[in-house]
C-alpha positions as CSV (number, residue, x, y, z in Angstrom):
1,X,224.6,-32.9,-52.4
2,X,228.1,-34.7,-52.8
3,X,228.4,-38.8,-54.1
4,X,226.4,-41.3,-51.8
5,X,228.6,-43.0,-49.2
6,X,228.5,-46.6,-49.3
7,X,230.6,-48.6,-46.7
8,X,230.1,-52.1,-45.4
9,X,228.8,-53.1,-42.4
10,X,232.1,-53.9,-41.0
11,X,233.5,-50.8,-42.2
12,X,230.5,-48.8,-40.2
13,X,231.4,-50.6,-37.6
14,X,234.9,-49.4,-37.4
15,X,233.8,-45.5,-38.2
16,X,231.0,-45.7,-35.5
17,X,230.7,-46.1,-31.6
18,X,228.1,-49.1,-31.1
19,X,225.6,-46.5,-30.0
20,X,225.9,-44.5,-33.3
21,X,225.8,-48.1,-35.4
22,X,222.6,-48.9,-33.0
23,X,220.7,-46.0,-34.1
24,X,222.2,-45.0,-38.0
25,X,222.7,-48.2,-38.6
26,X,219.9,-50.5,-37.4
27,X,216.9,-47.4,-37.1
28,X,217.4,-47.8,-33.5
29,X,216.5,-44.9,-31.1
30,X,218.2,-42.8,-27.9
31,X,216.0,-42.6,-24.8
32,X,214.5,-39.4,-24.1
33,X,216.4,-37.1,-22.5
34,X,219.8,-38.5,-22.6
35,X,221.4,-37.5,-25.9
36,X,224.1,-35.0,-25.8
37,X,222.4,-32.2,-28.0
38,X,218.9,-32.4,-26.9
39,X,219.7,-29.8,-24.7
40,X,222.3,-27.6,-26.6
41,X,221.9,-24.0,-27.2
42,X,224.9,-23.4,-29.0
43,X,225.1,-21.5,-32.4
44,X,226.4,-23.8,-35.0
45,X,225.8,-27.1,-37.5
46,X,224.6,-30.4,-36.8
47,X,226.1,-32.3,-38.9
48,X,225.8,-36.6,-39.7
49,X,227.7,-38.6,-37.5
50,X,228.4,-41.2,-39.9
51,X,229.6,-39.2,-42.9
52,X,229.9,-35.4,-41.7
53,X,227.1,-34.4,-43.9
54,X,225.5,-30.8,-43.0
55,X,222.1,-31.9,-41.6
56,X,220.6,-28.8,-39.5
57,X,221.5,-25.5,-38.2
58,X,220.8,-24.4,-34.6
59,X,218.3,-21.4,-35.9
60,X,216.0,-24.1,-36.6
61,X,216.4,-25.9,-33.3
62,X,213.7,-25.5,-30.3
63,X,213.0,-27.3,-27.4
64,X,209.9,-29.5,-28.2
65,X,209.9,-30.8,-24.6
66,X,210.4,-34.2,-26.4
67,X,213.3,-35.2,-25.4
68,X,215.6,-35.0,-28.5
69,X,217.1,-32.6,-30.5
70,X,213.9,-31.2,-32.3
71,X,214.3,-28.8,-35.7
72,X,211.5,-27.3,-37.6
73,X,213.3,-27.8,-41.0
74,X,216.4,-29.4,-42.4
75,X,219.3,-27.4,-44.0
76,X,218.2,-26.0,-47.4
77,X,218.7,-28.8,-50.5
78,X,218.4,-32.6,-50.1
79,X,220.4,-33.0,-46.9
80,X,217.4,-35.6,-45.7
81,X,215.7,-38.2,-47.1
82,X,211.9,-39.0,-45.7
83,X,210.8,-42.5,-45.9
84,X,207.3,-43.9,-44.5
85,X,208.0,-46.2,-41.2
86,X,205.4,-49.0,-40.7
87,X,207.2,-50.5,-37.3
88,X,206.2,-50.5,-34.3
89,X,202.8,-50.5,-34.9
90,X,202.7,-47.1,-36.2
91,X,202.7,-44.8,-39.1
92,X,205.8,-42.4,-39.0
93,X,207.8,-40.8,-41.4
94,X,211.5,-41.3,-41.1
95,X,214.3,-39.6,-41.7
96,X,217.2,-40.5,-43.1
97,X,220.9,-38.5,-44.3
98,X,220.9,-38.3,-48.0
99,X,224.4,-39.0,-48.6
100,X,224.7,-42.3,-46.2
101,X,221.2,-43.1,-45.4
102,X,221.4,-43.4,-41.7
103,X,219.0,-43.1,-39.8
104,X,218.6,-40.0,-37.9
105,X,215.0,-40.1,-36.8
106,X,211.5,-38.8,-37.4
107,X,209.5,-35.8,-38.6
108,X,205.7,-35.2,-37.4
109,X,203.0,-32.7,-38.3
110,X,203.5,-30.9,-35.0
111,X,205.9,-28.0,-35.5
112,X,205.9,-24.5,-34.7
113,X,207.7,-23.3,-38.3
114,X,206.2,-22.6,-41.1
115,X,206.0,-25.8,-42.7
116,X,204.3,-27.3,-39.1
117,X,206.9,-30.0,-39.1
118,X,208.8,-31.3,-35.8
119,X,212.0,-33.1,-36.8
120,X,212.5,-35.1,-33.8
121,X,216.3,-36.3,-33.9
122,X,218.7,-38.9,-32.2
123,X,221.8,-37.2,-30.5
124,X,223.1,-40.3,-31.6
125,X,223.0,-39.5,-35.1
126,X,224.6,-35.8,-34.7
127,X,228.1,-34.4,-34.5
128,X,228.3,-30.6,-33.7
129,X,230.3,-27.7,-35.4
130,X,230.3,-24.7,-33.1
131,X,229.5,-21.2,-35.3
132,X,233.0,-19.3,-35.8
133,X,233.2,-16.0,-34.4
């Protein structure tokens, strides 16, 4: 895992698109069906928006019928933080990147890997690197 990247809120800001600050930023979330990976089938890395972070790879992406990008693990290492999530009137467990703690969304006990877990992820969060031939 590389240093922890700490910027100031006006310095987000500037890196991010609002929707990106919305959701790393301020734990917000994408409606369903409308981010820009939750249907992608390409071979490849999804990496943190905010600081280019490796998060997960497409093996472990499936089509939870969600709405968002849904993984069954993370990339190998410490690439996530979990976190328990009390709002909303809920009990989740969220997840945030390691090295810049943004948010990037929520893991449930409802998975088809091995471990049972569904990582249910904003697009919003996500860059993409396609696999190189």
């Amino acid at each position: 895992m590389t240093d922890k990247l700490n910027l100031t809120e006006e310095e987000w800001r500037e890196r991010l698109t609002p929707e990106q600050y919305q959701v790393l930023r301020q734990a917000g979330t994408e409606r369903a069906f409308t981010g820009k990976y939750e249907s992608n089938k390409q071979a490849g890395m999804y990496t943190c928006a905010g600081c280019g972070a490796p998060l997960f790879s497409s093996e472990t992406k499936y089509n939870s019928g969600s709405g968002w990008p849904s993984y069954t693990a993370p990339v190998a290492g410490d690439a996530v933080d979990e976190h328990r999530d009390v709002s909303h009137g809920m009990v989740r467990t969220e997840v945030t990147c390691a090295r810049c703690e943004g948010h990037l969304g929520h893991v449930f006990p409802d998975g088809p890997g091995p471990d049972g877990l569904r990582y249910c992820i904003n697009s919003a969060s996500l860059d993409f690197k396609p696999k190189e031939d």
